[in-house]
TISE-834123 format. One line per field, with one value per residue (C-alpha): x, y, z; residue in one letter; residue number from 1. Coordinates in pm, whole numbers. Each point is the difference from the previous one (the first is absolute). Layout:
N
east [X	...]
north [Y	...]
up [Z	...]
type [A	...]
seq [NUM	...]
***
This chain:
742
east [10725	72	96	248	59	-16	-103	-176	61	-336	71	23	-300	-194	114	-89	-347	-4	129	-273	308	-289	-95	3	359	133	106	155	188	143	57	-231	277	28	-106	-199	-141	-316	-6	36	-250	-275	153	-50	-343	-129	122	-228	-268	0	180	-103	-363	92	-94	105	357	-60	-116	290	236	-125	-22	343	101	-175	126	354	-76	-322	-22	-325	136	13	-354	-106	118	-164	-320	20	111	-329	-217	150	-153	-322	96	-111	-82	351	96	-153	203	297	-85	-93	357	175	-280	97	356	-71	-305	6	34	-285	59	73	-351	-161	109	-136	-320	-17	64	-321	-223	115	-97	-314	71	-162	-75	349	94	-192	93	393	-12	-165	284	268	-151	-18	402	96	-285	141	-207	89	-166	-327	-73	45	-227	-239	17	-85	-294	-115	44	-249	-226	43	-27	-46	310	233	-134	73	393	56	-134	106	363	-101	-144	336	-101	282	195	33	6	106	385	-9	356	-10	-42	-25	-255	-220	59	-219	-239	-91	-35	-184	-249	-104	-53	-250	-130	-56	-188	-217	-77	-92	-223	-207	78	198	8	222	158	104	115	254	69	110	189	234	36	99	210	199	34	205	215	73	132	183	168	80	155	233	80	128	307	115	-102	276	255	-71	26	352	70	-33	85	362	-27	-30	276	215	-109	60	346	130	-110	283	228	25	3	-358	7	-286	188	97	2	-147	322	112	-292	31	340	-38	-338	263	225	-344	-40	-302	-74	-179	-322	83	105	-354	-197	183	-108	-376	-46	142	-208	-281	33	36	-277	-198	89	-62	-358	-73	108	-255	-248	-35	-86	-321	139	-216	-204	-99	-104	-202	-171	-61	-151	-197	-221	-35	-160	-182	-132	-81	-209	-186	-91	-106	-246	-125	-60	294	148	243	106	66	157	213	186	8	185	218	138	105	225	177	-10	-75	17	-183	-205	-263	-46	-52	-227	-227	-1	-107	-279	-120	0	-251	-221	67	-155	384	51	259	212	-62	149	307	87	-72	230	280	-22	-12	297	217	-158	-125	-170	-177	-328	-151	20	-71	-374	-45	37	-217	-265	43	-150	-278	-65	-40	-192	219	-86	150	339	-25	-46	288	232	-128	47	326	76	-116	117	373	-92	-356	24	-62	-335	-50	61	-253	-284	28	-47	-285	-131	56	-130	-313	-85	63	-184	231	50	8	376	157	-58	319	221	-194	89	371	43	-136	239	314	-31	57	-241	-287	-269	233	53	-202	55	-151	-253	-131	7	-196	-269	-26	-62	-247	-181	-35	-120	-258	139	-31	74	284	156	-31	163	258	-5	-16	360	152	-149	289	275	169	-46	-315	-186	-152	-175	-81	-194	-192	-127	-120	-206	-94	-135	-186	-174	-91	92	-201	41	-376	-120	-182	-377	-261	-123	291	-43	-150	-366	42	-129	281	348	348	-81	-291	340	255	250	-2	43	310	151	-58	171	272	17	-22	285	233	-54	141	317	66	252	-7	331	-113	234	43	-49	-288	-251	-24	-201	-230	-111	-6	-264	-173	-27	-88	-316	-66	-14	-247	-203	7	-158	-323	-102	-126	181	322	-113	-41	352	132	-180	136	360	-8	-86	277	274	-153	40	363	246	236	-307	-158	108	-56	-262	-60	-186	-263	-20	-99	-247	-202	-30	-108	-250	-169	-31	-172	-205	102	116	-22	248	207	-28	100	358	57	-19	327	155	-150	261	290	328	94	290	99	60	-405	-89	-210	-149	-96	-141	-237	-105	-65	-211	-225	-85	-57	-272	-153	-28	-121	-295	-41	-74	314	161	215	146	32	160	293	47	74	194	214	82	18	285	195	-97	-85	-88	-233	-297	-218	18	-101	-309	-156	74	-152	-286	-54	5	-231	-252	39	-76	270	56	285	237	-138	138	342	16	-94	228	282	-140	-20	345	168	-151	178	-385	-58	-320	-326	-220	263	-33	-362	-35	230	-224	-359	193	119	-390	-112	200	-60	293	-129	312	203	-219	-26	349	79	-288	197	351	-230	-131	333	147	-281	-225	-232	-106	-311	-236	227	-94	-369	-23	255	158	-310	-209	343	-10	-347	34	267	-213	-267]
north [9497	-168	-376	-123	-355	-286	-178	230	-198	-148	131	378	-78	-62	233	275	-126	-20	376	120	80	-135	360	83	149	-342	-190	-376	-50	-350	-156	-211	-294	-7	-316	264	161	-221	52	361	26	-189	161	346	-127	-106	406	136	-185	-7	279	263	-188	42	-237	59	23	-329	-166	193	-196	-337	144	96	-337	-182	246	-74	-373	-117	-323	-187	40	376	10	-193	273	286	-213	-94	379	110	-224	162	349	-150	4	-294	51	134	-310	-208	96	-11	-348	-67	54	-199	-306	19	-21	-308	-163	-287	123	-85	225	344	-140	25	340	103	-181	205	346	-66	-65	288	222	-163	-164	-319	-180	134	-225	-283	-21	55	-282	-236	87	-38	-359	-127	-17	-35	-227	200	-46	361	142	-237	162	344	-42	-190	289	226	-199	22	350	-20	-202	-213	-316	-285	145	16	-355	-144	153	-126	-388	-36	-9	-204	-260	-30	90	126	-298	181	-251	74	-43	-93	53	358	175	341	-147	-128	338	141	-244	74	392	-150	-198	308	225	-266	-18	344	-40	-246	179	346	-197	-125	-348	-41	-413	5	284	-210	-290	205	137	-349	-101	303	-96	-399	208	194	-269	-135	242	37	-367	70	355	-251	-293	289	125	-289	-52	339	33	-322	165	326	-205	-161	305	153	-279	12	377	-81	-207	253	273	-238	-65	287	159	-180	53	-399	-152	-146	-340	-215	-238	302	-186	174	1	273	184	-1	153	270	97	48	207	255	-16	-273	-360	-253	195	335	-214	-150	307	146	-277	19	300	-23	-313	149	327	-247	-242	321	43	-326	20	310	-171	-299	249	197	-345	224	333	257	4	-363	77	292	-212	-275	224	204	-371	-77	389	-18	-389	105	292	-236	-268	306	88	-317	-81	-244	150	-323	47	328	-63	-246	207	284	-219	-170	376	45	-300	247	300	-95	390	170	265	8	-411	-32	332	-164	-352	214	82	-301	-157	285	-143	-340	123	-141	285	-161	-39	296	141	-170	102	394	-60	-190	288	264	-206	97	386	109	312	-196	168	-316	-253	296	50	-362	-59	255	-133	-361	225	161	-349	-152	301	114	328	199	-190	87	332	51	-173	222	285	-61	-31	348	158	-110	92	214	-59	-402	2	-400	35	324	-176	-305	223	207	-427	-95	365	-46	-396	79	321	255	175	348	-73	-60	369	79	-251	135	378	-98	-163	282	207	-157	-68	322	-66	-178	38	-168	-301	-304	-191	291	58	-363	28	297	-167	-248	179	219	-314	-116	275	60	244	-197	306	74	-363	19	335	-169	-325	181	192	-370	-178	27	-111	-336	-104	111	60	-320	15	301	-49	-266	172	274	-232	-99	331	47	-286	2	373	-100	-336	-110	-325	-172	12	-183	272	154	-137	291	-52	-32	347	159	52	140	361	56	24	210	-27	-393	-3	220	-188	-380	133	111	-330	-166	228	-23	-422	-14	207	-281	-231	-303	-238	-376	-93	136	-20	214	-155	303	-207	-155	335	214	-297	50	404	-23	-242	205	356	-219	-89	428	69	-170	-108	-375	-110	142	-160	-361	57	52	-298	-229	133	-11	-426	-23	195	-204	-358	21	-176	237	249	-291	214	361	192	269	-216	-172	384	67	-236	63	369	-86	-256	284	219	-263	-55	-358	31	-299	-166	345	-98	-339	122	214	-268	-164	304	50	-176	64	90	349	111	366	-108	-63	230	257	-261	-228	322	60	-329	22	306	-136	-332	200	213	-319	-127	334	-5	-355	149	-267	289	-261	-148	357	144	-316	142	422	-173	-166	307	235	-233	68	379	179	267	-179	272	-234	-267	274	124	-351	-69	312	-137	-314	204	187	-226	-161	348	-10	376	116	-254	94	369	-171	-219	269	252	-184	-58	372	67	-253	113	354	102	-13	-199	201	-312	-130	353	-51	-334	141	280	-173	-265	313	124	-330	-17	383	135	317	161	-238	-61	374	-3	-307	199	309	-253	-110	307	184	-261	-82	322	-198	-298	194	-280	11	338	-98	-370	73	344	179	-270	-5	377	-20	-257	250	259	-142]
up [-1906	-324	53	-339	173	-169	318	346	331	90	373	-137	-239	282	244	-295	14	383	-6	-272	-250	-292	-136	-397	20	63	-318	-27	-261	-90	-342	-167	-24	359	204	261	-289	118	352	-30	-189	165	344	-133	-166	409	49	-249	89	385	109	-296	-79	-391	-163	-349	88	166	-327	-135	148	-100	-353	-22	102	-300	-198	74	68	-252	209	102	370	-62	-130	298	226	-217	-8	399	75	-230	216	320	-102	-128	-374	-108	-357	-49	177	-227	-279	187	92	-325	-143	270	-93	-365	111	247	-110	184	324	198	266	-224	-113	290	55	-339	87	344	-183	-276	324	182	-246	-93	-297	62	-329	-72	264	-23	-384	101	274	-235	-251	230	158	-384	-9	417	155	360	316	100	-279	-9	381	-167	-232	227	272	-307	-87	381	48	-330	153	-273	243	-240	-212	291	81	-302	-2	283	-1	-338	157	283	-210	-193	-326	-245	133	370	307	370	20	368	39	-139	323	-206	-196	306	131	-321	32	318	-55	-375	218	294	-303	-166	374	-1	-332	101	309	-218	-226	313	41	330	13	-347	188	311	-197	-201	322	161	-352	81	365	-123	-298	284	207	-286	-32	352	60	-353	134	347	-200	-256	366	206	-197	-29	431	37	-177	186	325	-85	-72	313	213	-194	53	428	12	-138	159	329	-82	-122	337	126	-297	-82	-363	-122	65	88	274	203	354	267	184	-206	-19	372	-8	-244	182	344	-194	18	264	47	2	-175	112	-176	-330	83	45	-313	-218	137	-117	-340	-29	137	-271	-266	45	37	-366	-83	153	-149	-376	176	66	-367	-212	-148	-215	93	-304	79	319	-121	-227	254	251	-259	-155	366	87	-337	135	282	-142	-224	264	285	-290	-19	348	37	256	82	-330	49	338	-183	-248	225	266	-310	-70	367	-118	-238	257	355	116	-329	157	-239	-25	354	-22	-277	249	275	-213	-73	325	81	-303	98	368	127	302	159	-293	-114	325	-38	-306	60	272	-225	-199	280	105	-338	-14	316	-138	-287	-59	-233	350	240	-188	-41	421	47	-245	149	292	-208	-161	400	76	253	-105	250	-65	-323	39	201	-232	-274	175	88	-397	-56	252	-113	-328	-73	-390	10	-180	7	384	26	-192	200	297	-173	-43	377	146	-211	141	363	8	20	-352	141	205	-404	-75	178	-179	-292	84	107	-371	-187	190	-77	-366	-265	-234	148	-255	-225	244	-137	301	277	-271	25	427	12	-314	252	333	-189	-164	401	150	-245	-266	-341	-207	214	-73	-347	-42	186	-194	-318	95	81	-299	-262	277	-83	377	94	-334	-4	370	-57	-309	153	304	-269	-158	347	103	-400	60	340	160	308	87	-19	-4	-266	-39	-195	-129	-134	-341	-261	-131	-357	-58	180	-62	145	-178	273	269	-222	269	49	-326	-56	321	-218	-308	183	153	-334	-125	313	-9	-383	145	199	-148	259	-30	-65	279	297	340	79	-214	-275	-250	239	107	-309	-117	341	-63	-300	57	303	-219	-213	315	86	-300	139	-354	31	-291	103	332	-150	-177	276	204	-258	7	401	-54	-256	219	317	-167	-103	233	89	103	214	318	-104	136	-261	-262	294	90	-377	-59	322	-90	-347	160	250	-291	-217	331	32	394	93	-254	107	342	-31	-204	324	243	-150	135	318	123	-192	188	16	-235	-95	-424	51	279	-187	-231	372	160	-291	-21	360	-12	-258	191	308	-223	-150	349	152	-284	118	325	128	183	270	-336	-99	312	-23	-342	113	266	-179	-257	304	124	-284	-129	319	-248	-201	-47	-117	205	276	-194	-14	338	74	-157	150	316	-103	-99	291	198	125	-85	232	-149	-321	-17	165	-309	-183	122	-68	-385	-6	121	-208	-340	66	68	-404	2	109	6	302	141	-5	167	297	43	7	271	189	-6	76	336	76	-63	-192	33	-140	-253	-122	15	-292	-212	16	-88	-330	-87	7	-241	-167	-78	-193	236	129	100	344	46	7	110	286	96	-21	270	200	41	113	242	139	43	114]
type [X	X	X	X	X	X	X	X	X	X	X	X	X	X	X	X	X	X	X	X	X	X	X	X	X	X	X	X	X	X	X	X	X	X	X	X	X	X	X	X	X	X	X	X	X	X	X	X	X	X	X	X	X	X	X	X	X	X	X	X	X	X	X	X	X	X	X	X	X	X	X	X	X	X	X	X	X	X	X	X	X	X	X	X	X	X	X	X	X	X	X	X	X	X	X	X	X	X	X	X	X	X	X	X	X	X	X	X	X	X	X	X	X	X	X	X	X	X	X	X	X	X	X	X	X	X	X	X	X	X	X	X	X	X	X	X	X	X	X	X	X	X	X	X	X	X	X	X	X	X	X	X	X	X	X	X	X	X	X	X	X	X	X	X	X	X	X	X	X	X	X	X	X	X	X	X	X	X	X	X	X	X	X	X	X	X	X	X	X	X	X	X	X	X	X	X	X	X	X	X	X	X	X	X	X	X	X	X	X	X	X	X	X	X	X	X	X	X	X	X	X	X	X	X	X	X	X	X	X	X	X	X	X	X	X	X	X	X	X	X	X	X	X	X	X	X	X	X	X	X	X	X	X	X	X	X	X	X	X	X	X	X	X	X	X	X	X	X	X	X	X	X	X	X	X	X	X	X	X	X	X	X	X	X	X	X	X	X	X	X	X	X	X	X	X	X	X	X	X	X	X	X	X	X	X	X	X	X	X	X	X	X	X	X	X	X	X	X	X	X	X	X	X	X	X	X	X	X	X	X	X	X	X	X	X	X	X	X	X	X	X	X	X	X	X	X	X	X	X	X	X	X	X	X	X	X	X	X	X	X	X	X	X	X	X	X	X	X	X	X	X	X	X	X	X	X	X	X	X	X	X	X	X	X	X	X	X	X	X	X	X	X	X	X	X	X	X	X	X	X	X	X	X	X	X	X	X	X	X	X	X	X	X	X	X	X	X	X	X	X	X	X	X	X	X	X	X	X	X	X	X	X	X	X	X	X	X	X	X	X	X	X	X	X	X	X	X	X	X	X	X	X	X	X	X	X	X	X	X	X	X	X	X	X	X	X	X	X	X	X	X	X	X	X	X	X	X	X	X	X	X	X	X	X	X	X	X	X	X	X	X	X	X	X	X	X	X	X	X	X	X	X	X	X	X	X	X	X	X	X	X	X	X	X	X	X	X	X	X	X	X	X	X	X	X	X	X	X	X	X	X	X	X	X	X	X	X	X	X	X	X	X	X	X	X	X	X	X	X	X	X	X	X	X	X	X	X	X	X	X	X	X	X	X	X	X	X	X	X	X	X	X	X	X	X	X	X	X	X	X	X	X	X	X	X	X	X	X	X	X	X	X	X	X	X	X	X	X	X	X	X	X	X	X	X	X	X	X	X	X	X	X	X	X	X	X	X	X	X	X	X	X	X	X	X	X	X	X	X	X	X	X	X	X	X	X	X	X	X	X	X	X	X	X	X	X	X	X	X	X	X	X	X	X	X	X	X	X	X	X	X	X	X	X	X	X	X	X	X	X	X	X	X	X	X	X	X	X	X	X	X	X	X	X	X	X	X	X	X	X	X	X	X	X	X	X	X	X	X	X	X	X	X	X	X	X	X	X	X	X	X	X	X	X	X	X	X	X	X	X	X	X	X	X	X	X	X	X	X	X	X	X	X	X	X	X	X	X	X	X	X	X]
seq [1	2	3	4	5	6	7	8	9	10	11	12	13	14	15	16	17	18	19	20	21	22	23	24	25	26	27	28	29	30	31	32	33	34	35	36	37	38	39	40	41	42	43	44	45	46	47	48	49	50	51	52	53	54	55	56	57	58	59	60	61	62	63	64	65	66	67	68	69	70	71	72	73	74	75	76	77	78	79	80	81	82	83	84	85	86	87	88	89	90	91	92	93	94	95	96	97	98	99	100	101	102	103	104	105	106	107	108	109	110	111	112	113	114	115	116	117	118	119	120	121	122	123	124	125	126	127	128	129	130	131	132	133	134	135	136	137	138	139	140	141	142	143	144	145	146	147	148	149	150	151	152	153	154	155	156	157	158	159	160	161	162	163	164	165	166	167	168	169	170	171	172	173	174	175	176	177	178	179	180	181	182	183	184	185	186	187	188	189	190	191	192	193	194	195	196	197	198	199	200	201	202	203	204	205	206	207	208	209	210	211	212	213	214	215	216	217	218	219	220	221	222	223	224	225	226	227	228	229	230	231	232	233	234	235	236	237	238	239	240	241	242	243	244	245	246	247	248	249	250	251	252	253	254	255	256	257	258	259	260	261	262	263	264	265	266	267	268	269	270	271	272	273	274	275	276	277	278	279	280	281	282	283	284	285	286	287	288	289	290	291	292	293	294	295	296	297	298	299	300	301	302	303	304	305	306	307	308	309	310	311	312	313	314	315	316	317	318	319	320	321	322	323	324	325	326	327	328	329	330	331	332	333	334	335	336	337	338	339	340	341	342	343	344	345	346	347	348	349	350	351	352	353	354	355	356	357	358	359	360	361	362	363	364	365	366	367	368	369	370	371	372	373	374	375	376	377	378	379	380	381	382	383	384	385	386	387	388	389	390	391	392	393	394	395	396	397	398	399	400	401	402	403	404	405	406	407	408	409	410	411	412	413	414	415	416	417	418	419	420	421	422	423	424	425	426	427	428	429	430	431	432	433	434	435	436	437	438	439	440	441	442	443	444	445	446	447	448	449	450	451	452	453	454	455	456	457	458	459	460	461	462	463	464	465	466	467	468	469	470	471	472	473	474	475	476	477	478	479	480	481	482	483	484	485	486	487	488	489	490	491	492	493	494	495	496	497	498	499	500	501	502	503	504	505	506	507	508	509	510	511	512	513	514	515	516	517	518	519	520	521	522	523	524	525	526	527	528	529	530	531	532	533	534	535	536	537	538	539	540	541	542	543	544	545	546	547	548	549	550	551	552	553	554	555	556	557	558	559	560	561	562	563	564	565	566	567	568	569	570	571	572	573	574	575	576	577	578	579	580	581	582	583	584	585	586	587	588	589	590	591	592	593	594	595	596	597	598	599	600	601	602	603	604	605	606	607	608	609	610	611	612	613	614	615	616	617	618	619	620	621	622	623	624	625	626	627	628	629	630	631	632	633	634	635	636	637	638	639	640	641	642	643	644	645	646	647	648	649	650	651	652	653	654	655	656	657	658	659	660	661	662	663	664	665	666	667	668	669	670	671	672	673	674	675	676	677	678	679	680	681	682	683	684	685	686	687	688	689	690	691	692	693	694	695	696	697	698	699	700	701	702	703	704	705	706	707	708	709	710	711	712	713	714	715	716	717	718	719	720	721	722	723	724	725	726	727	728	729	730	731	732	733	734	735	736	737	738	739	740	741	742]
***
């Protein structure tokens, strides 16, 4: 079909493309002179490029049009539609011309500015920006060039372009009755915000922070005052607009001293009274004050109201970070201002309540939000970890599984149920929800999320090898790359859990090469630690425990200098204020104060915790901390002060392997042998049977209570997995088999 038209119906156009009537034999052909000449062209241009993926004959297009119109609007549509196919140094140029054309046009500027960083020409940039800024002193472009500078890194640059506008030089000053211009300084001071918050300093940070919030609040009561007036006129407008509508119901002439007499005969002639003229007019009333509520209702555009509710997140980040958690609360709760039903607000208030140790509220706000989506997965977890938090274990459980058995694929759900299984004992009922995952996802080696579950149930029951092939397979993930990484370094560090000694320090004759596999397992520590890029904000502590990892790789490599580093580090971290209640830096500086042989002073640091309230942020941290106090005491021979101790980490990690070896051996010493090999038992079980020493303290119990049989059979357990333990074989299984026979 061969179109000669000066003009195609848009309906047929359409229906052509609807049909697939797009092929090569299809020509358009209208003159160049024609007013569709334009649309034509860019229409067949959106053919070429969507429905026959050419791109050159898309550029075509565009070229023919500056060919038959050499405008600077023409060359912004070659130049936008060279972008579009990732072109941009053809882009340039085309941008270029249309500049030359309009050269004071700050926003053609921008785009030209956009199209040198795109393809990498920064100093080409940077140079063109500070070009352009010498003839139009424009906002827009000074937060171009400043974003530049910060994707650079260039902090102190980016700084300096944007301050030197907020401190008015070049004659500039805050127009507060430019709401446009209030508008860019708000979006001018969360970029220099950003800045400051790149470079490291987070107080500067917080104060441009609150500038913008005081700069927006400006502009909102300047958007409500331009508003009023025009929301009167809108009202007469309608309320005129009701009264007609009213009487020409009844076919009468507009006129405001209409008596009601006569609105009560033309409402008979209807048949109805007074009452249906009533009920008629309610309802027009009622749809029009609707109207003028909704006009009442939208004072904020929706850019404003973006911007409000993104200082008050990005507050409310900084102040969770540093401890101020009212703070926090308090720009959380100012955004619910703006949006009273935003999902995601009252997700991230949820949240902090559970920091703030706030159950109850907490509670009411998972429900408020269950109450908007009843299938909300976000307040579904967070009720069932106000469970796990209470310790209601088994409620918790339940809830969880519920969650996965609706859908199998939640990972934050599964490893919060691989978390709650593991504390009340039962880690061997998540291999089904484990299984039943696995099975309904295609690809599940390639599933960071079920990759970081099963690094975790394998790190539980004993398999450190296991978890970090499993780690290593979720480490690049967005979501859980971070975790992941930091139980790696875990396992490096510490693959078996053990507690610090006094004489774990190397003589200064020895070194890490004597142990060629410790060593490989600290490098790879030291490598996987500099992968991790911690956020200075946040709300999981990131830099606080990068620092912590980092000192505690130094205490691994057993070196007493790196020990004394570390020591000193642990004091620093410990001292500053907003790390007055974290338990990761006392943990530090006991460990480096048994190694240096200095217990008491160790001992002393573990008493502030001894104490301490349970919380899951600090669990692991509390549990270690635990452990070691309960060994100082046990070498103390204080084994009631000792016993409080297990009890108290048994209470909240039923699977706490060590805690069931030294009770097992305060039982033991105590000759108390038949409790000994229960303790025991359960230490052997709940270390997936991967520690022979454990094996071989269950055994000599079982022999000391004259249960041979038993006995021989946890020798036979060790000596199946470990071949090379032999010193069962002939302090135990050898006098056990004896005693059998004889």
């Amino acid at each position: 079909m061969i179109v000669f038209e000066n003009r195609l119906p848009g309906s047929k156009r359409q229906m052509s493309i609807r049909i697939g009537v797009y092929k090569p034999n299809i020509f358009l052909f209208i003159f160049n002179n024609s007013s569709n000449f334009l649309k034509a062209k860019t229409h067949l241009a959106s053919i070429h490029l969507l429905h026959r993926k050419d791109r050159v004959a898309f550029a075509t297009c565009f070229t023919e049009i500056v060919e038959t119109s050499p405008e600077s609007e023409s060359y912004v549509m070659l130049g936008e539609a060279y972008m579009s196919i990732q072109e941009p140094d053809l882009a340039i140029e085309a941008y270029q011309k249309a500049f030359n054309l309009r050269p004071h046009d700050t926003h053609l500027a921008g785009k030209l500015g956009r199209a040198y960083v795109k393809s990498h020409q920064y100093n080409k940039a940077i140079a063109f920006y500070q070009q352009a800024l010498c003839t139009e002193n424009h906002t827009g472009l000074k937060l171009n060039l400043a974003e530049l500078y910060l994707k650079l890194k260039q902090f102190k640059n980016a700084q300096m372009t944007l301050e030197e506008h907020e401190d008015g030089s070049h004659g500039s000053h805050v127009d507060f009755l430019d709401i446009d211009g209030l508008q860019l300084r708000t979006k001018q001071l969360l970029l220099l915000a950003r800045v400051h918050e790149k470079a490291g300093n987070t107080s500067l940070s917080l104060q441009t922070l609150k500038a913008a919030r005081d700069n927006q609040d400006i502009v909102q009561k300047r958007i409500s005052v331009g508003q009023s007036g025009n929301l009167y006129d809108q009202y007469k407008t309608l309320s005129n607009c009701v009264d007609i509508v009213l009487l020409k119901l009844f076919n009468i002439s507009y006129d405001q001293n209409v008596s009601e007499d006569i609105l009560e005969t033309k409402s008979k002639k209807v048949g109805g009274g007074s009452n249906y003229l009533k009920l008629q007019q309610s309802q027009i009333i009622r749809s029009s004050l609707q109207g003028i509520s909704q006009l009442l209702n939208t004072g904020l555009s929706d850019e404003s109201l973006d911007i409000c509710i993104k200082i008050c997140l990005l507050m409310a980040q900084y102040w969770s970070h540093l401890k101020n958690n009212a703070e926090a609360l308090a720009c959380l709760e100012e955004c619910l201002k703006y949006t009273p039903n935003d999902i995601e607000i009252l997700t991230s208030l949820a949240r902090l309540y559970i920091q703030m140790d706030f159950m109850d509220s907490c509670r009411e706000i998972c429900l408020r939000i269950l109450q908007i989506d009843n299938s909300n997965e976000a307040a579904s977890v967070i009720m069932a970890d106000l469970s796990f938090r209470k310790m209601d274990l088994e409620n918790a459980t339940y809830h969880f599984s519920q969650l996965l058995l609706v859908q199998p694929c939640y990972w934050t759900a599964l490893a919060r149920l691989v978390e709650v299984m593991r504390r009340s004992g039962t880690l061997l009922d998540v291999v089904p929800f484990l299984k039943r995952s696995k099975e309904a996802t295609v690809a599940p080696d390639q599933m960071p999320g079920l990759q970081y579950c099963n690094g975790l149930y394998e790190w539980y029951t004993g398999n450190p090898n296991g978890a970090l092939r499993h780690f290593n397979a979720a480490r690049k993930d967005t979501e859980w790359g971070q975790q992941a990484i930091f139980n790696m370094i875990e396992i490096c560090i510490n693959p078996d859990g053990d507690i610090p000694k006094s004489n774990d320090l190397l003589e200064g004759n020895e070194n890490m090469d004597s142990n060629n596999s410790r060593l490989i397992a600290l490098k790879t520590a030291d490598r996987l630690l500099k992968e991790l890029h911690p956020r200075s904000i946040g709300l999981d502590n990131e830099a606080l425990n990068h620092q912590l990892m980092h000192n505690f790789l130094r205490l691994a490599s057993k070196e007493k200098y790196q020990v004394e580093q570390a020591l000193q580090d642990f004091i620093e971290l410990s001292a500053r204020e907003e790390n007055q209640d974290a338990v990761g830096p006392i943990l530090g500086m006991a460990t480096a104060l048994v190694m240096l042989k200095q217990t008491h002073r160790a001992k002393n640091n573990l008493k502030r915790l001894a104490k301490v309230a349970w919380k899951f942020e600090e669990a692991e941290y509390l549990e270690r901390s635990w452990l070691l106090l309960a060994d100082i005491y046990i070498n103390s021979n204080k084994w009631d002060m000792s016993e409080s101790l297990i009890a108290r980490i048994l209470e909240y990690n039923k699977s706490s392997a060590k805690a069931y070896e030294l009770s097992g051996y305060i039982a033991e010493k105590s000759q108390q042998y038949r409790d000994a090999a229960k303790r025991y038992e359960n230490a052997w079980n709940y270390c997936g049977r991967s520690k022979p020493h454990i094996g071989y303290k269950l055994a000599y119990n079982h022999m000391k209570t004259r249960c041979f049989a038993n006995a021989i059979e946890i020798c036979q357990q060790v000596l199946k997995l470990h071949p090379d333990y032999t010193v069962i074989r002939k302090d135990i299984f050898e006098k056990c088999r004896n005693n059998l026979r004889s």
